[in-house]
C-alpha positions in Angstrom: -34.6 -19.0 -54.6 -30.9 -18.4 -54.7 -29.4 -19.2 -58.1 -27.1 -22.5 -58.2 -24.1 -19.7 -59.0 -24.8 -18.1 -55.7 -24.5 -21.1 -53.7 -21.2 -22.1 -55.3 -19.9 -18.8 -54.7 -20.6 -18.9 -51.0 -19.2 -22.1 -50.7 -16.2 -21.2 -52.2 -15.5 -18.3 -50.4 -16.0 -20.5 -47.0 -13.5 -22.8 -47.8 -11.2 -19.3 -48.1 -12.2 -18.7 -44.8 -14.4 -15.9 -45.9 -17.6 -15.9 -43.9 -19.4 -13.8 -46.6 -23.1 -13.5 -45.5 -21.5 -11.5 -41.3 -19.1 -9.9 -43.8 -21.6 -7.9 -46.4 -25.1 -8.9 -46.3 -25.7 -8.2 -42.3 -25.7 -4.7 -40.9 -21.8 -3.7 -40.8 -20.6 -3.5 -36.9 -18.9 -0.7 -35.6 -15.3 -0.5 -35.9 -13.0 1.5 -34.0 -8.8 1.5 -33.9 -10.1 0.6 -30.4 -11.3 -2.8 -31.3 -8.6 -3.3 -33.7 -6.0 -3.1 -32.0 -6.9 -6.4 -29.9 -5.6 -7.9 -32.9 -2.1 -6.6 -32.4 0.9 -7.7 -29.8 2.6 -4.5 -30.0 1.5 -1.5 -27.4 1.8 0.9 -29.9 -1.0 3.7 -30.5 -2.6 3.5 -34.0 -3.0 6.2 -36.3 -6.2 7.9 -36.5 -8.8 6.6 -39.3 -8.9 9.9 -40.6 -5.4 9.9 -41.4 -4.6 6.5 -43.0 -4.9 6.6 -47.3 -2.8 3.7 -47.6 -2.7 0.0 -45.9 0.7 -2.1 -46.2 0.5 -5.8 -45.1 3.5 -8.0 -45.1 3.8 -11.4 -44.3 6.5 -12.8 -41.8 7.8 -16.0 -43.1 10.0 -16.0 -46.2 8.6 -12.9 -47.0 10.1 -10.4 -44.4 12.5 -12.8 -42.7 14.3 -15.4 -44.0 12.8 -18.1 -41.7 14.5 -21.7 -41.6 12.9 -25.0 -43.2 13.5 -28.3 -42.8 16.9 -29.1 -44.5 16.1 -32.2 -47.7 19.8 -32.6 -47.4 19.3 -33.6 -44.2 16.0 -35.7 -44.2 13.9 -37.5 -46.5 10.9 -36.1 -48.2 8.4 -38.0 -45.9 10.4 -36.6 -42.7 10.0 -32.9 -44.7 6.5 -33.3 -44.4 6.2 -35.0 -41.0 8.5 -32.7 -39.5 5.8 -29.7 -40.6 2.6 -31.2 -39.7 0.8 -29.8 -36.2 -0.3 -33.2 -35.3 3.0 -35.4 -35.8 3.9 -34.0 -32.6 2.3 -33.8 -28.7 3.1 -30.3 -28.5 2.9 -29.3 -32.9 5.6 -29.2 -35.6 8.2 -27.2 -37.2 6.1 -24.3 -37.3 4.5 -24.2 -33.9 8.2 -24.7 -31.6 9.7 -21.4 -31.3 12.6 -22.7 -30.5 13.3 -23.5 -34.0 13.0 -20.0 -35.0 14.9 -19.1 -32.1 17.9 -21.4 -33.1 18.0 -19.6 -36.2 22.3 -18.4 -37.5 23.8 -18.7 -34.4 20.8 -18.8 -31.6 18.8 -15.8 -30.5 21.3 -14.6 -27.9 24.2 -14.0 -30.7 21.9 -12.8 -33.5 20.0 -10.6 -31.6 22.6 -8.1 -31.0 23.7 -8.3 -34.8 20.3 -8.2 -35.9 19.9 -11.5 -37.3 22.0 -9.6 -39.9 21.9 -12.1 -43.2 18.6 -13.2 -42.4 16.2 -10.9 -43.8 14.6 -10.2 -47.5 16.6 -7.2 -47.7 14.0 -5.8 -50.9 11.0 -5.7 -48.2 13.3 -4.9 -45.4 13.5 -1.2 -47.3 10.0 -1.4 -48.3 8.7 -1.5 -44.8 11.2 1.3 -44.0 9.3 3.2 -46.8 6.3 2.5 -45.3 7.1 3.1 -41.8 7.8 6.9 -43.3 4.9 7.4 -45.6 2.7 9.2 -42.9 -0.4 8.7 -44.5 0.0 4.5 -44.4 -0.7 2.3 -41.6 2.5 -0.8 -41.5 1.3 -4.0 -40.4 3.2 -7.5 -39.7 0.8 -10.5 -40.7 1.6 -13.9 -39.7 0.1 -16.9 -39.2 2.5 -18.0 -36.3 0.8 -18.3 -32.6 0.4 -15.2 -30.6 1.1 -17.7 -27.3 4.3 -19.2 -28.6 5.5 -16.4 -30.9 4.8 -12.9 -30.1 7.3 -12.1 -27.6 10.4 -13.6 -30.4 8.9 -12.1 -33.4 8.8 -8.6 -31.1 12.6 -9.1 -30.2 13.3 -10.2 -33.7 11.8 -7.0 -35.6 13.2 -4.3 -33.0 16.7 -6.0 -33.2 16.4 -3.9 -36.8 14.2 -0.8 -35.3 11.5 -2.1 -37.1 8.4 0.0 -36.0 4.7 -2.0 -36.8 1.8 -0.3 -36.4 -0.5 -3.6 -35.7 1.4 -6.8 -35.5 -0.7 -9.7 -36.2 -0.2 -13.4 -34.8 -2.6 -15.7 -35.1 -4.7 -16.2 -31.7 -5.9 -19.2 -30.2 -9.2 -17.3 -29.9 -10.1 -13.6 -31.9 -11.3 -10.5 -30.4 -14.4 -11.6 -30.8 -14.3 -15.2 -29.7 -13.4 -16.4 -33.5 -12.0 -19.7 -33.8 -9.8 -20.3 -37.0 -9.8 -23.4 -38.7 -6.8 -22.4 -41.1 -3.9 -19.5 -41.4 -6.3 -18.3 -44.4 -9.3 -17.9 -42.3 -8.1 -15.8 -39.5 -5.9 -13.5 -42.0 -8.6 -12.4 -43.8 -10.7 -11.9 -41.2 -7.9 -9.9 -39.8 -8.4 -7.9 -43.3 -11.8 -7.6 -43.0 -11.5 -5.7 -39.8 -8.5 -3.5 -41.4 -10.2 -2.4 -44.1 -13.3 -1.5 -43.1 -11.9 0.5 -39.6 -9.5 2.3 -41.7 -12.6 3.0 -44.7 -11.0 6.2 -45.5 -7.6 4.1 -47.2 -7.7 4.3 -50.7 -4.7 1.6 -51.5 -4.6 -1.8 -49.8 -1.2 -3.9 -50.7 -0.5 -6.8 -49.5 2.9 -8.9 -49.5 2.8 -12.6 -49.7 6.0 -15.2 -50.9 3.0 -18.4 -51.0 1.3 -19.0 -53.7 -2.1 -20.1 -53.1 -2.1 -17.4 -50.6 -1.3 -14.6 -53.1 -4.5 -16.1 -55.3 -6.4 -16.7 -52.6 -5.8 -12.7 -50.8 -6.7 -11.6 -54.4 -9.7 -13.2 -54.6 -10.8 -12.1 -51.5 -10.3 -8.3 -52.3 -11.7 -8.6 -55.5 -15.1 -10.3 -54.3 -15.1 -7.4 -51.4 -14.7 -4.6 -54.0 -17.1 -6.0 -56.3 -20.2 -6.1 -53.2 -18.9 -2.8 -52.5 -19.5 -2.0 -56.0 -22.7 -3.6 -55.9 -23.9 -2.2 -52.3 -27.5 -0.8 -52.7 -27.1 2.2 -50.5 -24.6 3.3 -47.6 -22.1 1.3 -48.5 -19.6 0.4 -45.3 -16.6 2.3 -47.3 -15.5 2.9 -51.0 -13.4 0.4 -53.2 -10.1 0.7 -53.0 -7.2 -0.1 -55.3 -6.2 -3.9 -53.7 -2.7 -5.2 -55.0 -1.1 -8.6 -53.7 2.5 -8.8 -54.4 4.3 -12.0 -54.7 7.5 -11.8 -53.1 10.4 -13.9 -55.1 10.5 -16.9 -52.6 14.1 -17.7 -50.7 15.1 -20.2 -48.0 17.3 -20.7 -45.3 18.5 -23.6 -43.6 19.8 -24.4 -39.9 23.1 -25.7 -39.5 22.7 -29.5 -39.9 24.1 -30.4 -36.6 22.0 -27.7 -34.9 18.9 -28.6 -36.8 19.9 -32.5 -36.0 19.9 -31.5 -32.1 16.0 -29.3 -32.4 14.2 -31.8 -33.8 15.6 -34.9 -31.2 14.8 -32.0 -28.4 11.2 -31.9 -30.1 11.2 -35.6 -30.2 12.0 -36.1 -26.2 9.2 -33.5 -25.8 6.5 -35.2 -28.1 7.7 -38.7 -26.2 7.1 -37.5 -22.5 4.0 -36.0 -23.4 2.9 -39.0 -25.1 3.0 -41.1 -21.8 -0.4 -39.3 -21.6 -2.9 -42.1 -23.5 -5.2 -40.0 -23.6 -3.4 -38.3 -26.5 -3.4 -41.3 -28.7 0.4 -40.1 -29.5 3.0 -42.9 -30.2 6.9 -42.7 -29.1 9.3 -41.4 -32.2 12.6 -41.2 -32.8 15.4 -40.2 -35.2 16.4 -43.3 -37.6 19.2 -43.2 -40.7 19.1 -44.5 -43.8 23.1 -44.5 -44.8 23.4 -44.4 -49.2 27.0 -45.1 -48.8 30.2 -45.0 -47.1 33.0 -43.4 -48.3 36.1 -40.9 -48.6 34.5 -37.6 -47.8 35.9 -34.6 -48.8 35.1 -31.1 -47.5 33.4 -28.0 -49.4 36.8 -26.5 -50.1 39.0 -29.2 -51.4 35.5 -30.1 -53.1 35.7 -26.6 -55.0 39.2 -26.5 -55.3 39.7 -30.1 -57.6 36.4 -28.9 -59.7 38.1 -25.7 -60.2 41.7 -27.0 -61.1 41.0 -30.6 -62.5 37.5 -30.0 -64.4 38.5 -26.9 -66.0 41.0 -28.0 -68.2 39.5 -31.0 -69.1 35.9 -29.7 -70.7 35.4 -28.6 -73.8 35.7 -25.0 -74.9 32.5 -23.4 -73.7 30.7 -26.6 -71.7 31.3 -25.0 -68.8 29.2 -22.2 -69.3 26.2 -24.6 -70.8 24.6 -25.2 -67.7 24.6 -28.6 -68.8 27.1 -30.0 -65.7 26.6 -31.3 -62.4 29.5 -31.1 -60.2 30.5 -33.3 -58.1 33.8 -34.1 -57.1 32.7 -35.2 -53.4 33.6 -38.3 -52.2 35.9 -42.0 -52.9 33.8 -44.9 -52.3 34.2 -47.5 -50.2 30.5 -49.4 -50.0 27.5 -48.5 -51.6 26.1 -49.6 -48.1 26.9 -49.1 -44.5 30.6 -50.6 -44.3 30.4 -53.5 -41.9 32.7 -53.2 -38.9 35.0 -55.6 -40.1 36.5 -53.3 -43.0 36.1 -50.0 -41.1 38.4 -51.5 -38.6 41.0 -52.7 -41.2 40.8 -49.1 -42.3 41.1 -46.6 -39.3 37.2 -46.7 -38.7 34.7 -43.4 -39.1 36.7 -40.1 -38.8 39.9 -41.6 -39.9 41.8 -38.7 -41.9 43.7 -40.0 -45.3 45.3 -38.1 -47.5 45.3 -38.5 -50.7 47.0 -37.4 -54.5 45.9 -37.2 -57.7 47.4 -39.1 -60.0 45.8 -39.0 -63.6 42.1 -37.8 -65.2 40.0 -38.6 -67.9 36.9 -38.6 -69.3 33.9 -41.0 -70.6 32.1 -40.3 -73.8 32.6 -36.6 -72.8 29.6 -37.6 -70.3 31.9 -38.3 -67.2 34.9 -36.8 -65.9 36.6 -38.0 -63.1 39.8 -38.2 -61.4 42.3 -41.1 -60.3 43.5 -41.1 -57.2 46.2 -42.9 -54.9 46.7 -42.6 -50.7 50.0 -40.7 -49.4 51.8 -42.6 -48.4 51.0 -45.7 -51.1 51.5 -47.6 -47.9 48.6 -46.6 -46.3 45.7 -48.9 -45.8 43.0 -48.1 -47.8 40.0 -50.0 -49.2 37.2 -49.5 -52.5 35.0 -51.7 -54.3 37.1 -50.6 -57.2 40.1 -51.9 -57.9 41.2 -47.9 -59.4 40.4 -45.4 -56.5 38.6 -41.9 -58.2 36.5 -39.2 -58.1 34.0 -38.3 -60.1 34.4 -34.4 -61.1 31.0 -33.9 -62.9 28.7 -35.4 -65.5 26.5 -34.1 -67.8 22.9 -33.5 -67.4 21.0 -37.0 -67.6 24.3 -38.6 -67.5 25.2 -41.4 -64.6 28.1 -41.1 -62.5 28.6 -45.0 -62.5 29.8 -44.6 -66.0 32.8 -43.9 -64.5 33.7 -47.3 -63.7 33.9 -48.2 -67.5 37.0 -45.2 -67.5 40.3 -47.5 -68.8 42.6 -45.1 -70.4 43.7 -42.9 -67.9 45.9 -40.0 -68.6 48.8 -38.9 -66.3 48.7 -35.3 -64.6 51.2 -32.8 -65.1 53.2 -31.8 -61.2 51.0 -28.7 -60.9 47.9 -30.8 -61.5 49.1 -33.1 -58.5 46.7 -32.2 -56.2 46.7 -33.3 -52.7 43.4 -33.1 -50.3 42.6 -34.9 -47.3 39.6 -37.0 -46.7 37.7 -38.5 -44.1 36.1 -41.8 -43.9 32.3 -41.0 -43.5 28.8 -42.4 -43.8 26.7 -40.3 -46.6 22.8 -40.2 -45.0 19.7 -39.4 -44.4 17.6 -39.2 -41.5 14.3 -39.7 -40.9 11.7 -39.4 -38.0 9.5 -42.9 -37.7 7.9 -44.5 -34.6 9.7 -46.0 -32.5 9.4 -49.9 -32.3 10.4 -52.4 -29.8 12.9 -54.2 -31.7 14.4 -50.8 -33.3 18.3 -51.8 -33.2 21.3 -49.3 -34.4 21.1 -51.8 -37.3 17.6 -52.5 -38.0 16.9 -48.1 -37.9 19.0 -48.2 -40.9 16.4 -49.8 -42.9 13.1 -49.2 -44.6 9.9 -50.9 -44.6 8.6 -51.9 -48.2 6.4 -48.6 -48.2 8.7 -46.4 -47.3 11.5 -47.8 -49.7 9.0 -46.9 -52.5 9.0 -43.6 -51.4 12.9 -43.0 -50.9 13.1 -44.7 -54.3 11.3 -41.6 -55.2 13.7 -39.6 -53.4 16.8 -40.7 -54.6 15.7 -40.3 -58.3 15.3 -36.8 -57.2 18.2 -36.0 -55.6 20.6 -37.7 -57.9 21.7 -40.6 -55.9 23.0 -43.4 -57.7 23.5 -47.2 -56.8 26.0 -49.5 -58.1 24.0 -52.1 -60.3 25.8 -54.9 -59.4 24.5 -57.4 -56.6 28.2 -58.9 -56.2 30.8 -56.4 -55.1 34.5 -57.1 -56.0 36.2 -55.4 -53.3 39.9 -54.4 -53.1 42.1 -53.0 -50.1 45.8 -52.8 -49.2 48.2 -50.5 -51.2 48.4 -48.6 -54.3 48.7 -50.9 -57.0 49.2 -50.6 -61.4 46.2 -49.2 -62.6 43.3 -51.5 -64.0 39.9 -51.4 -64.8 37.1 -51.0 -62.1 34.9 -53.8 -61.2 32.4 -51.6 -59.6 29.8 -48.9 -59.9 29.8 -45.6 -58.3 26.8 -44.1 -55.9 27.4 -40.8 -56.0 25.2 -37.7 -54.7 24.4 -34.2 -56.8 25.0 -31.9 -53.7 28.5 -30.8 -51.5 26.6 -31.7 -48.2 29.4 -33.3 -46.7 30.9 -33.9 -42.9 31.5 -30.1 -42.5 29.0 -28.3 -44.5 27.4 -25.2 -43.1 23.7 -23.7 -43.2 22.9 -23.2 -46.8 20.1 -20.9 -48.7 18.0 -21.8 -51.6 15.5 -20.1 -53.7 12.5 -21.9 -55.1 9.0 -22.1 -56.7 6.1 -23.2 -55.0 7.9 -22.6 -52.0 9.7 -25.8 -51.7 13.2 -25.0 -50.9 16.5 -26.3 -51.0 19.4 -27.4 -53.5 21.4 -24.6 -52.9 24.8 -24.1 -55.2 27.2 -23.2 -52.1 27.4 -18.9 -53.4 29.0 -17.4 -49.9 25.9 -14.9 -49.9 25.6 -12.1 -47.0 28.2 -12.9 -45.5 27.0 -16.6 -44.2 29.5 -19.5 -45.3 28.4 -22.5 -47.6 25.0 -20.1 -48.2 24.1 -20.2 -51.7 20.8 -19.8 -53.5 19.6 -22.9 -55.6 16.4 -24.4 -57.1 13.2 -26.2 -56.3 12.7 -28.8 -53.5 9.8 -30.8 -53.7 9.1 -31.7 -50.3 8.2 -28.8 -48.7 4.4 -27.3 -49.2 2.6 -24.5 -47.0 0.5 -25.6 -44.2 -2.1 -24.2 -45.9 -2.0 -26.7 -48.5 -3.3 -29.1 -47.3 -0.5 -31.5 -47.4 3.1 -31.9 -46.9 5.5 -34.2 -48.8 3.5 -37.8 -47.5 -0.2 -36.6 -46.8 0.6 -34.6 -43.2 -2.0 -32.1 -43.1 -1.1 -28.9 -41.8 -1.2 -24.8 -41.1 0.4 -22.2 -40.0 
């Protein structure tokens, strides 16, 4: 009778994907480089078992190449999810349209030439250089992406850099050996499995991962085969070998928002006509916004530039360098709301240019400091729900940007601190991907159901967007006028994603990317590398920002 131990163990190791009893307790198959290289989508010969000491494994995505997520700047967190999970759409998600990867920088046909320069994890870039040298070591690309849909991009892709794989790996819709995989997990370790044991002669196994759980869970896998190799009662299959898993330090890259915009409504139109098919059970989606506010938007450089020349002077000696700021300095409200069409039209209406000057500064509690500003000419039409037009430069940590509004002594700026920028009357939102209903207006897509207002509650909290607190508002427009005090509150948003912000980088934990800080990194404009975004998690686990299973 098998011990309750044993039976756990199996079970665990299944749900790894690990079919233990065909893998060590049944005679061990013949393996040749023969039947291993059905595995691979390159052509290329392998090396000989007898000559292989050392197996390198590296994983594609956000390990190797920098590959592009869903943007939380762009979308909520349910949409982050969504937009990942194989059965949102007819024909699969994020992960399963090469046309996503493809749309990557500029579009395949511009960065292939260059060589997706920018693009890459330049560490393991040189790593697989190394190994493509070290004679005795046989270089292998692992990914869980499908062979169908992926191999000939990933192909054109690697040999843009003169990348030379022995084995490429995609994930098949069926294995060599008529194997079906129920997860990314399952069919990459049976792709190990088959390796190791035709290359028995290797004496170092390392393997490159950026995901978490699948760094633990390649690790338990080689230490449960080395310890039945250990424990093999006679002719054992091979030798142990020394097995290392290396987490790669996780980055991100984003498409360019209006690129990114224009994939996803391409994937849409495709998940719609396929779902004429009943059959599928698939409902009709579409793109819907949920607008936070309308205002005067700036763009990243004049953005930069008052943070730089206004904030400066006005912190204390050494805040700066505390890491205790946000920065801001982003917008001029109008309506924490869509404006209605009445006031847009009194003002110029969406993509009307104003330019405007700064005409004092000053802080709150040395919480808030923000700017006071005025149109050029004073004669132009403008409108606010705050009888003094500003910007808020920063805040501290834990600090609220509506404190602004209670800002009554303002001081006057010296000429040199006179900046003027222009800005452009602008909605600041988020889109989300939602069935598509009968009754769906322009106007009614702008709003959430009671569920789904919970959740973007959520969200904002998290992304640092702040409402006015006041039901009433107390609105003011015309011309410059004397200075007051503000009857309003202050939505403002932690991030310069604004009407002409570019593809931007982040770095991350757990693999959830985003919140980049806008550093112009290898060579890409508005790149930058930031911190933790919650709404992204690997197909592997299980679920995605609102309970979308998936895998890649």
């Amino acid at each position: 009778m098998r011990s309750a131990k044993a039976v756990v163990s199996e079970k665990r190791l299944a749900c790894l994907g690990n079919t233990r009893s065909s893998m060590f307790t049944s005679a061990p198959r013949s393996r040749t480089v023969t039947s291993l290289k059905r595995w691979s989508v390159s052509n290329k010969e392998l090396p000989p078992v007898s000559q292989i000491r050392a197996i390198h494994v590296y994983d594609f995505d956000n390990t190797l190449f920098l590959s592009p997520l869903p943007n939380p700047q762009l979308w909520n967190g349910g949409t982050i999810g969504f937009l990942q999970a194989y059965e949102s759409f007819a024909n699969g998600g994020w992960w399963h349209d090469p046309a996503i990867l493809a749309a990557t920088g500029k579009g395949s046909e511009i960065e292939e030439p260059r060589g997706w320069q920018g693009w890459w994890n330049e560490q393991i870039l040189q790593l697989v250089r190394l190994s493509m040298e070290q004679k005795d070591a046989v270089t292998v690309l692992l990914t869980g992406r499908g062979e169908a849909k992926f191999a000939e991009l990933i192909k054109r892709m690697v040999g843009s850099q003169n990348l030379e794989f022995d084995i490429m790996g995609l994930k098949p819709d069926v294995g060599p050996d008529g194997q079906r995989f129920s997860s990314t997990m399952e069919f990459k370790q049976k792709f190990l499995e088959d390796l190791i044991f035709t290359y028995k002669q290797a004496e170092e196994v390392r393997v490159y991962e950026d995901r978490v759980r699948h760094v633990a869970a390649f690790r338990e896998f080689l230490e449960d085969m080395n310890r039945d190799l250990q424990q093999w009662p006679a002719d054992a299959p091979r030798l142990p070998m020394t097995a290392e898993v290396i987490q790669v330090s996780e980055e991100c890259a984003y498409l360019d928002p209006v690129t990114e915009t224009a994939e996803v409504q391409r994937m849409i139109n495709s998940h719609n006509l396929a779902a004429r098919n009943q059959s599928l059970a698939k409902g009709r989606l579409r793109i819907k916004r949920t607008v936070f506010y309308t205002g005067y938007l700036l763009s990243q450089e004049d953005s930069h530039r008052l943070s730089h020349d206004l904030l400066g002077p006005l912190l204390p000696p050494g805040f700066a360098e505390s890491n205790n700021l946000k920065y801001m300095a982003n917008s001029i409200l109008i309506q924490p709301r869509p404006a209605p069409k009445s006031i847009l039209d009194r003002i110029g209406g969406i993509g009307k240019r104003l330019t405007w000057q700064v005409t004092g500064t000053a802080c709150f509690e040395n919480r808030v400091w923000a700017a006071r500003v005025a149109p050029v000419p004073a004669t132009e039409p403008f409108y606010t729900e705050n009888a003094t037009p500003l910007i808020v430069l920063a805040v501290r940590k834990g600090s609220r940007p509506a404190d602004a509004g209670k800002i009554q002594n303002w001081q006057p700026v010296p000429a040199d601190m006179a900046l003027t920028f222009d800005a452009v009357i602008g909605e600041k939102e988020v889109l989300r991907v939602e069935p598509e209903h009968a009754n769906d207006g322009e106007y009614e897509s702008q709003f959430l159901g009671k569920g789904a207002k919970r959740r973007l509650q959520y969200q904002n909290q998290n992304e640092e967007i702040l409402y006015p607190r006041t039901s009433q508002s107390n609105g003011y427009e015309g011309y410059a006028q004397p200075q007051g005090q503000s009857h309003g509150y202050h939505p403002y948003q932690n991030n310069r994603y604004n009407y002409e912000d570019g593809p931007r980088r982040g770095s991350n934990r757990g693999r959830g990317r985003g919140n980049g800080r806008g550093r112009g990194a290898r060579g890409g404009r508005g790149r930058g590398r930031g911190g933790s975004n919650p709404y992204y998690k690997s197909l592997d686990d299980g679920t995605a920002g609102g309970g979308f299973a998936m895998d890649y």
